[in-house]
N, CA, C, O and CB atoms as a CASP TS submission, in Angstrom:
PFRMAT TS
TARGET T0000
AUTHOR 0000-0000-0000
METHOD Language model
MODEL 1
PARENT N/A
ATOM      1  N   UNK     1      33.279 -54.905   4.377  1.00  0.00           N
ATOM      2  CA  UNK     1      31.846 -54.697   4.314  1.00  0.00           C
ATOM      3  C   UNK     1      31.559 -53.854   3.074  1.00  0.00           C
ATOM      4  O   UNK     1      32.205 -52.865   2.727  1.00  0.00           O
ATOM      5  CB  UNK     1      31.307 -54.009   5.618  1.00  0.00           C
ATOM      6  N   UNK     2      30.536 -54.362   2.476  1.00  0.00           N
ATOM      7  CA  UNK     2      30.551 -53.502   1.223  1.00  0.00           C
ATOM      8  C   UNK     2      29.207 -52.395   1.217  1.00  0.00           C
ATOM      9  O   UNK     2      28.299 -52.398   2.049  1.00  0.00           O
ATOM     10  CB  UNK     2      30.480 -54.592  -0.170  1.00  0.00           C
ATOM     11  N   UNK     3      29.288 -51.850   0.538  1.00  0.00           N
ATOM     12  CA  UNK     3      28.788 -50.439   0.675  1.00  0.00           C
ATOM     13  C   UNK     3      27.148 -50.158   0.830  1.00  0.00           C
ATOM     14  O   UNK     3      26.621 -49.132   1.261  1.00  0.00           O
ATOM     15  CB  UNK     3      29.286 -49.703  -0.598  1.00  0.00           C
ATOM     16  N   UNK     4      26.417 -51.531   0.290  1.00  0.00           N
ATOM     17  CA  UNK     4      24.651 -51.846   0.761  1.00  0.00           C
ATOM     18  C   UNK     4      24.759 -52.702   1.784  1.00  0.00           C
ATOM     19  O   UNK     4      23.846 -53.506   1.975  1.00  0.00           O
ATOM     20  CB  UNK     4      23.542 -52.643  -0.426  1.00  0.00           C
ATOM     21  N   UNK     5      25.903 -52.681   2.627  1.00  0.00           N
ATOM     22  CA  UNK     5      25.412 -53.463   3.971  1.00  0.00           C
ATOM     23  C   UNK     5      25.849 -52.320   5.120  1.00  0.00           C
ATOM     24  O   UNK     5      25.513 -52.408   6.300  1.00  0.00           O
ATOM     25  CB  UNK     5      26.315 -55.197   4.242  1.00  0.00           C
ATOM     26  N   UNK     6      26.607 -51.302   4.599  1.00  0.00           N
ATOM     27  CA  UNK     6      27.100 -50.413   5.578  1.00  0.00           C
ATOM     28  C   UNK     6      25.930 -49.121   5.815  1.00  0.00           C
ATOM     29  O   UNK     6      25.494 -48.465   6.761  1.00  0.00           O
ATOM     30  CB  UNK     6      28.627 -49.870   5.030  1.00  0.00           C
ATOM     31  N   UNK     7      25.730 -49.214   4.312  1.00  0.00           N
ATOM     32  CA  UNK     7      24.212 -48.081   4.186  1.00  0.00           C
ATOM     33  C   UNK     7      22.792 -48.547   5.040  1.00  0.00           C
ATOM     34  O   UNK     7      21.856 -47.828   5.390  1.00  0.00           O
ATOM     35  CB  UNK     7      23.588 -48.046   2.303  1.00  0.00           C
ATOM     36  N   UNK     8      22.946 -49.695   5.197  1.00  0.00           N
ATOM     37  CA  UNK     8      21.414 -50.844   5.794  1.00  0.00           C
ATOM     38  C   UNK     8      21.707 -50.699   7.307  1.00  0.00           C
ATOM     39  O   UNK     8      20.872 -50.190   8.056  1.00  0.00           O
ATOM     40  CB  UNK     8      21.448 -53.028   5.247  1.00  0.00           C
ATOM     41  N   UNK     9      22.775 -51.103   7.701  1.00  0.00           N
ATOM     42  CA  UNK     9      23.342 -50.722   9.205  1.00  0.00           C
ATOM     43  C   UNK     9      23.249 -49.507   9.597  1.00  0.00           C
ATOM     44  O   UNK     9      22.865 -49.234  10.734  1.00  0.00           O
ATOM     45  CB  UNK     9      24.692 -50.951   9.425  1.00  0.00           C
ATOM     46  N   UNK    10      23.647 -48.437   8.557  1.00  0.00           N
ATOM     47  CA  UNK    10      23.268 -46.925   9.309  1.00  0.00           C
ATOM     48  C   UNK    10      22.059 -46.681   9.404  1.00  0.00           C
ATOM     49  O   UNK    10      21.571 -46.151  10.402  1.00  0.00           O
ATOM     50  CB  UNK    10      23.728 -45.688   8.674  1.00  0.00           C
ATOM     51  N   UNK    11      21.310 -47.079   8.243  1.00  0.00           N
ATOM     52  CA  UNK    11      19.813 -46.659   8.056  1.00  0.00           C
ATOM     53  C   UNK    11      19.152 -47.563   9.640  1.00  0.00           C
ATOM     54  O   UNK    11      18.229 -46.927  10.148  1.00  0.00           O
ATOM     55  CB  UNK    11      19.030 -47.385   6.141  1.00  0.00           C
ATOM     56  N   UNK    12      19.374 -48.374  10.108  1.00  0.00           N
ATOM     57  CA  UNK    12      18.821 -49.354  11.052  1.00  0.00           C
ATOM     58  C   UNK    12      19.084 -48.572  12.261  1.00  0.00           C
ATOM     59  O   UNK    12      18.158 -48.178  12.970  1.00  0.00           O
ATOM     60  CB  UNK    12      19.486 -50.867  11.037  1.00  0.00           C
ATOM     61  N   UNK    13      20.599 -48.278  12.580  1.00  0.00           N
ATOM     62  CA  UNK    13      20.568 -47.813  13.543  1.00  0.00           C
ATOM     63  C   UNK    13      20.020 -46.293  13.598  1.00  0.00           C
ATOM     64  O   UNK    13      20.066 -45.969  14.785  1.00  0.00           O
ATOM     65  CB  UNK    13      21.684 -48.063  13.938  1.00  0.00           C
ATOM     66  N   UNK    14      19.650 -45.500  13.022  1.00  0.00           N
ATOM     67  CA  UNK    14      19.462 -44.286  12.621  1.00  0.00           C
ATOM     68  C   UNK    14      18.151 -44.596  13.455  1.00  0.00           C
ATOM     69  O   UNK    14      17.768 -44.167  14.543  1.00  0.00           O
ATOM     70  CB  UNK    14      19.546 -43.827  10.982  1.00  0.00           C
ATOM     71  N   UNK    15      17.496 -45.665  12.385  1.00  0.00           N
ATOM     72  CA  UNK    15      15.635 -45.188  13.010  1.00  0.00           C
ATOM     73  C   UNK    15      15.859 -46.084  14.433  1.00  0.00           C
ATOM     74  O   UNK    15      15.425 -45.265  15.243  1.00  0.00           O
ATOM     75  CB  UNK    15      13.734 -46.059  11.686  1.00  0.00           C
ATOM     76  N   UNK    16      16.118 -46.830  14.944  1.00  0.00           N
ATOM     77  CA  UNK    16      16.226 -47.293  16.156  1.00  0.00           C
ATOM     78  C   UNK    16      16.649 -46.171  17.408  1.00  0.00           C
ATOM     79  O   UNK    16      16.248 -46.093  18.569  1.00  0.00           O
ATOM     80  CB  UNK    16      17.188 -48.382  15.983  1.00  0.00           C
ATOM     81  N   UNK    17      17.686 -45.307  16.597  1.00  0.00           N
ATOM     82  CA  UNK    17      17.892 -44.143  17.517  1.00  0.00           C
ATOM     83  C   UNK    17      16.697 -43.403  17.775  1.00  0.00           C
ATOM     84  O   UNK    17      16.239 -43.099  18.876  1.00  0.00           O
ATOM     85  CB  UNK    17      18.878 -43.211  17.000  1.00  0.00           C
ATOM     86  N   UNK    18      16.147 -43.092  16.403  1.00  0.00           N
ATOM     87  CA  UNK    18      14.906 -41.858  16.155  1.00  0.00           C
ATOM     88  C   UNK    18      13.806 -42.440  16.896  1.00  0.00           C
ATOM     89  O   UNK    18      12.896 -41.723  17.311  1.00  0.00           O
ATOM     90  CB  UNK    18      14.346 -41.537  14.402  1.00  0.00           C
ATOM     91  N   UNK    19      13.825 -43.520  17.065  1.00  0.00           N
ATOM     92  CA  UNK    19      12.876 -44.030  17.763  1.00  0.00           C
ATOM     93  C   UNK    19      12.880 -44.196  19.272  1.00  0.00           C
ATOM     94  O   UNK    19      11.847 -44.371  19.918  1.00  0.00           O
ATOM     95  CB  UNK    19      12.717 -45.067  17.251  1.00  0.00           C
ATOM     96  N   UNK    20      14.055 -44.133  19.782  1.00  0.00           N
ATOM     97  CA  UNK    20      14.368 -44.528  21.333  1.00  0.00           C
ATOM     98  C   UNK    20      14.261 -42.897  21.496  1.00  0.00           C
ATOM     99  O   UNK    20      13.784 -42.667  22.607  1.00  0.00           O
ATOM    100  CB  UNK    20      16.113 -45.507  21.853  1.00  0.00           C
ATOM    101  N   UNK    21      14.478 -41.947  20.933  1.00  0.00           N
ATOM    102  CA  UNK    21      14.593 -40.698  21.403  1.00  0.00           C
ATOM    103  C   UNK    21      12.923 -40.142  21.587  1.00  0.00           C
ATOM    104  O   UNK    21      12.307 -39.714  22.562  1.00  0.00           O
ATOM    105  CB  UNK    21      15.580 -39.819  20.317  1.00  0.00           C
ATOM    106  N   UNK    22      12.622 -40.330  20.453  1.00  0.00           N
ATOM    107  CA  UNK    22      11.281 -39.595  20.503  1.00  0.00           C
ATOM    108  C   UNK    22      10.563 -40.245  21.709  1.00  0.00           C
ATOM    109  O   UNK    22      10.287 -39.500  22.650  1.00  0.00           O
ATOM    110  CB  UNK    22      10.372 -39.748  19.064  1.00  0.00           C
ATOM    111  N   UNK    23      10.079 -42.146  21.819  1.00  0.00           N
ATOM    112  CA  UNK    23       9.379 -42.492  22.828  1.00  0.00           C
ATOM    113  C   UNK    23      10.111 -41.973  24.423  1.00  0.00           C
ATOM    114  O   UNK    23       9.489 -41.682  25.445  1.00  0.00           O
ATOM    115  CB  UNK    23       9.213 -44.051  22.603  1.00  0.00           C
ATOM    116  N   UNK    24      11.360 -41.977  24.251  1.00  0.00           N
ATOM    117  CA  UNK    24      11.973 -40.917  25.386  1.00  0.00           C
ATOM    118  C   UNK    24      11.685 -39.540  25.819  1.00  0.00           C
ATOM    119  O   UNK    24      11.312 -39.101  26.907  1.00  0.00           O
ATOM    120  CB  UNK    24      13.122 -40.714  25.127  1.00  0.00           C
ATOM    121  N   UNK    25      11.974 -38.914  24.591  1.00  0.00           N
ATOM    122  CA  UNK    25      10.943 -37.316  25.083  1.00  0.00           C
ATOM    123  C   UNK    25       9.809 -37.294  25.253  1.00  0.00           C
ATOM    124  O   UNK    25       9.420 -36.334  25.918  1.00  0.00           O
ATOM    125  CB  UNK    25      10.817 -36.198  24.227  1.00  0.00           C
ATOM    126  N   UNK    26       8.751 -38.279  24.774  1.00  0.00           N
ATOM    127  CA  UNK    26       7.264 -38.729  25.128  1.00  0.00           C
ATOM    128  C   UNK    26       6.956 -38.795  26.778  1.00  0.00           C
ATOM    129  O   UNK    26       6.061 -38.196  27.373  1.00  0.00           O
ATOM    130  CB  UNK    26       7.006 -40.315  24.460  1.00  0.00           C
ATOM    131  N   UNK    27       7.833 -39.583  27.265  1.00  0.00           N
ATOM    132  CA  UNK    27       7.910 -40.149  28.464  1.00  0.00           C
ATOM    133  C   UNK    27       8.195 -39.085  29.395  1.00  0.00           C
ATOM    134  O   UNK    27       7.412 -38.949  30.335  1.00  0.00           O
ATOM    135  CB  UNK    27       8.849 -41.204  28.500  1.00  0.00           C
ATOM    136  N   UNK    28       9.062 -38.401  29.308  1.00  0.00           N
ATOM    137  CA  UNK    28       9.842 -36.639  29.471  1.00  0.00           C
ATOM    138  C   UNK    28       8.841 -35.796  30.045  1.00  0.00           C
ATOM    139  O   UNK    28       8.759 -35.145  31.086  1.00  0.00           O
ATOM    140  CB  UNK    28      10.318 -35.738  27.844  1.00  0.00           C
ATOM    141  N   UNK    29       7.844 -36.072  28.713  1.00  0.00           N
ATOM    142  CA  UNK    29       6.984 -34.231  28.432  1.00  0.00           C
ATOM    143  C   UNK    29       5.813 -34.600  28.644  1.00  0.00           C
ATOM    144  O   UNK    29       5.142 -33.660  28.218  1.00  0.00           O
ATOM    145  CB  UNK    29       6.960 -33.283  26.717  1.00  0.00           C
ATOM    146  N   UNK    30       4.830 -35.696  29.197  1.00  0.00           N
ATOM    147  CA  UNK    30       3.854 -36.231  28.973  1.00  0.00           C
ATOM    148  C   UNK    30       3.704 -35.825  30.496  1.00  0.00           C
ATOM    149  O   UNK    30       4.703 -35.880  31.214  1.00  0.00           O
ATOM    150  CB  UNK    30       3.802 -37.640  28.300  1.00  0.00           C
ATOM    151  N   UNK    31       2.587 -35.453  30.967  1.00  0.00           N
ATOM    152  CA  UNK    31       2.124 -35.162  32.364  1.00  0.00           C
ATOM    153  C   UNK    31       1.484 -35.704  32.722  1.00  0.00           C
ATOM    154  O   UNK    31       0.472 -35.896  32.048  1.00  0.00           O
ATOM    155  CB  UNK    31       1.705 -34.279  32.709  1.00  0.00           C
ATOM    156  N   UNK    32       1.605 -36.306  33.972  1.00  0.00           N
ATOM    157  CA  UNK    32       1.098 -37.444  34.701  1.00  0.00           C
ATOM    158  C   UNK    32      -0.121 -37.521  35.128  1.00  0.00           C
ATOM    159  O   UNK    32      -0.523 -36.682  35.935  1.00  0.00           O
ATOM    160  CB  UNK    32       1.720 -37.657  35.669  1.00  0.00           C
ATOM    161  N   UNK    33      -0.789 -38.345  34.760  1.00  0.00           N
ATOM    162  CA  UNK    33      -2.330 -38.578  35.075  1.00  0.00           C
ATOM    163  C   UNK    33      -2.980 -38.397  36.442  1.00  0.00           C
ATOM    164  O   UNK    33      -2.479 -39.143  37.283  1.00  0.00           O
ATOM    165  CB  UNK    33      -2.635 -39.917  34.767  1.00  0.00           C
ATOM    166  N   UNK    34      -3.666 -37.848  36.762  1.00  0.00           N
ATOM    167  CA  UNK    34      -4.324 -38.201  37.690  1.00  0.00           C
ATOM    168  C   UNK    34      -5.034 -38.816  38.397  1.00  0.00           C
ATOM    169  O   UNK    34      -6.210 -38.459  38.468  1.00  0.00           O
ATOM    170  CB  UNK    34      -4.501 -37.955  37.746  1.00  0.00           C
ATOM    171  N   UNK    35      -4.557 -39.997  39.193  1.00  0.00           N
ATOM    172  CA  UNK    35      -5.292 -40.920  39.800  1.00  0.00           C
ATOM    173  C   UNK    35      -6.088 -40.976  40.654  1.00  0.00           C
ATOM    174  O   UNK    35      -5.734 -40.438  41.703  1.00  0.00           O
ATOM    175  CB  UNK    35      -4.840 -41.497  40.088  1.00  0.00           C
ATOM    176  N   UNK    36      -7.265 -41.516  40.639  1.00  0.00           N
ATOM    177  CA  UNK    36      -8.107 -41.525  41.814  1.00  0.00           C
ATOM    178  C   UNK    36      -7.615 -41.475  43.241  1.00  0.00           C
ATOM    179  O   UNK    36      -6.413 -41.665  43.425  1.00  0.00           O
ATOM    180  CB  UNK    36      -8.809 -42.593  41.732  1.00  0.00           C
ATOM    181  N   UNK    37      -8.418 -41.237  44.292  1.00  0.00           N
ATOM    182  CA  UNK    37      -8.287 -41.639  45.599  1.00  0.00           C
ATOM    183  C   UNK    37      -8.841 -43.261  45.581  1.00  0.00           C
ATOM    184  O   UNK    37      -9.854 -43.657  45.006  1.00  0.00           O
ATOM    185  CB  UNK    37      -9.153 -40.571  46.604  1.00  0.00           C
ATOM    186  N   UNK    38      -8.121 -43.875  46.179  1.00  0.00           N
ATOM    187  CA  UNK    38      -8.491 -45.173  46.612  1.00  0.00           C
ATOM    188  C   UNK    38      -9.037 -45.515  47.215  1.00  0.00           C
ATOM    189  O   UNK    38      -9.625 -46.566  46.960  1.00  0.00           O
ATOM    190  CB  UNK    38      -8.037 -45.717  46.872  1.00  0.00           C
ATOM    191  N   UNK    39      -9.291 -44.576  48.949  1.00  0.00           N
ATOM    192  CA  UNK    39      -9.817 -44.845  49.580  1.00  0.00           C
ATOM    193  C   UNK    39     -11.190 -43.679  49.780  1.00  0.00           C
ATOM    194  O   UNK    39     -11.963 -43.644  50.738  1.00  0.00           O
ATOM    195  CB  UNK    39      -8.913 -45.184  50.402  1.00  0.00           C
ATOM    196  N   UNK    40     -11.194 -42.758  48.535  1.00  0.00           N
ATOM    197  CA  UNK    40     -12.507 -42.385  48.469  1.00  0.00           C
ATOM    198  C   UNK    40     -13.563 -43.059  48.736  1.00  0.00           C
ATOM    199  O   UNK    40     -14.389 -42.403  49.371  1.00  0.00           O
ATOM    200  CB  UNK    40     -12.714 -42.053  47.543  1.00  0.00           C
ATOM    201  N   UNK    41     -13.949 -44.431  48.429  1.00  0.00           N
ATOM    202  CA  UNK    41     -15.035 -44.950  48.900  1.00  0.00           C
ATOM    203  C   UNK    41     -15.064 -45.739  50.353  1.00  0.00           C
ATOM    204  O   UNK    41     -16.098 -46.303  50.711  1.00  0.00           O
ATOM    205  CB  UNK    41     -15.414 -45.730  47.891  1.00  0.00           C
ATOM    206  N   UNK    42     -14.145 -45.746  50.982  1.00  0.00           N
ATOM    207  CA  UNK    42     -13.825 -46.331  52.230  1.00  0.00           C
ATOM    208  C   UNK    42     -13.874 -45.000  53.330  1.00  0.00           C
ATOM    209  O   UNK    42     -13.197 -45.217  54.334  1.00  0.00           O
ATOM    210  CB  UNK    42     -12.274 -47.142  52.113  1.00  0.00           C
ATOM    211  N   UNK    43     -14.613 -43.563  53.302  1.00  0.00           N
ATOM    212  CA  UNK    43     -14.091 -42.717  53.546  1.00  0.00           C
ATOM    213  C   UNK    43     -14.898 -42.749  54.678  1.00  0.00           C
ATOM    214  O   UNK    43     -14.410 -42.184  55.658  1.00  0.00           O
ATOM    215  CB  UNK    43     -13.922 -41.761  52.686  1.00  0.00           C
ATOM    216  N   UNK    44     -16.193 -43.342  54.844  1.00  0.00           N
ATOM    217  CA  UNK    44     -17.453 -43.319  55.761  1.00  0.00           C
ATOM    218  C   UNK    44     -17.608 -44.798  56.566  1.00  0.00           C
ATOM    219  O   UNK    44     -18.529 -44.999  57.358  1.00  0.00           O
ATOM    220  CB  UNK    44     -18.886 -43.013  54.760  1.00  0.00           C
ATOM    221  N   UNK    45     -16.533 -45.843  56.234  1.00  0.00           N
ATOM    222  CA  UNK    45     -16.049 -46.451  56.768  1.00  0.00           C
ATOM    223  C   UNK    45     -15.373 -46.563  58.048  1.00  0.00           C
ATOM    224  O   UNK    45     -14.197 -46.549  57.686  1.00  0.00           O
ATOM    225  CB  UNK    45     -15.720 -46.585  56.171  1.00  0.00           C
ATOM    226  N   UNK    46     -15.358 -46.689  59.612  1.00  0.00           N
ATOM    227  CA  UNK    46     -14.676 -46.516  60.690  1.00  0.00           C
ATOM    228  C   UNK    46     -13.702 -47.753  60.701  1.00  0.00           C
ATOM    229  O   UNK    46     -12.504 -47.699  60.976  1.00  0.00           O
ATOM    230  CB  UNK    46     -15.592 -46.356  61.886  1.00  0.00           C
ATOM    231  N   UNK    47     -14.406 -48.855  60.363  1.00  0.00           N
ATOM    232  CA  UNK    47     -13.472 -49.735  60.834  1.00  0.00           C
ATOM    233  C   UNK    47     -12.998 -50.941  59.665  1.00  0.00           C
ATOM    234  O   UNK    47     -13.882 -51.512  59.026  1.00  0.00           O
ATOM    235  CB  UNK    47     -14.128 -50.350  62.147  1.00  0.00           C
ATOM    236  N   UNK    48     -11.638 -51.253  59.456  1.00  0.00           N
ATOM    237  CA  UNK    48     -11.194 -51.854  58.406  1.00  0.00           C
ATOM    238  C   UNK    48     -11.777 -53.470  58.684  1.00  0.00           C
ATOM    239  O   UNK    48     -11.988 -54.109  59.715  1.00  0.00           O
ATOM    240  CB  UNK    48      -9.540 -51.607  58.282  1.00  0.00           C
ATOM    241  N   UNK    49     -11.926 -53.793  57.157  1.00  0.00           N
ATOM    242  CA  UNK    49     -12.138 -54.934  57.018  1.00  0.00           C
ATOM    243  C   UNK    49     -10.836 -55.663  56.997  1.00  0.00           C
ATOM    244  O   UNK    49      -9.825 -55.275  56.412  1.00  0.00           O
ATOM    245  CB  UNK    49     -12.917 -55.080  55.994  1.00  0.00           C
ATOM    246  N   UNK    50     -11.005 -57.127  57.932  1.00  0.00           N
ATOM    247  CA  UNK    50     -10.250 -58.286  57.770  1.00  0.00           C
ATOM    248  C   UNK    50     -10.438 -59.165  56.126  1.00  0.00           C
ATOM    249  O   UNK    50     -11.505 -59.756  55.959  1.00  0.00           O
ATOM    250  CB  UNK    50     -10.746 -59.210  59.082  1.00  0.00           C
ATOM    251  N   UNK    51      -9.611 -59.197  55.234  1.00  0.00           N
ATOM    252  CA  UNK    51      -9.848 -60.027  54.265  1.00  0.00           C
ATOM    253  C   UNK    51      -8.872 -61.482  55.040  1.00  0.00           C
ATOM    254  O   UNK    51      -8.803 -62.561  54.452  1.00  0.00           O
ATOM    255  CB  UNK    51      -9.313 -59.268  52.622  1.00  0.00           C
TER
END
């Protein structure tokens, strides 16, 4: 392998790393949203609907 195909392979895998890491610590450190209640509007509701 000569020496601009070994440099292209590191450089590739390099940012592929830099990239799996960072969207990884994203995923990590990012705090989870808060979702509605679902059945907030069903709350005055007694009896379930048959769909």
């Amino acid at each position: 392998m000569n020496s601009t195909a070994l440099i292209t392979m590191l450089l590739t895998q390099g940012i592929v790393i830099g990239f799996t890491a960072f969207f990884f610590y994203k995923v990590l450190t990012t705090p989870p949203r808060q979702e509605p209640d679902s059945f907030e509007e069903n709350d005055d509701e007694l009896v379930r609907k048959n769909d």
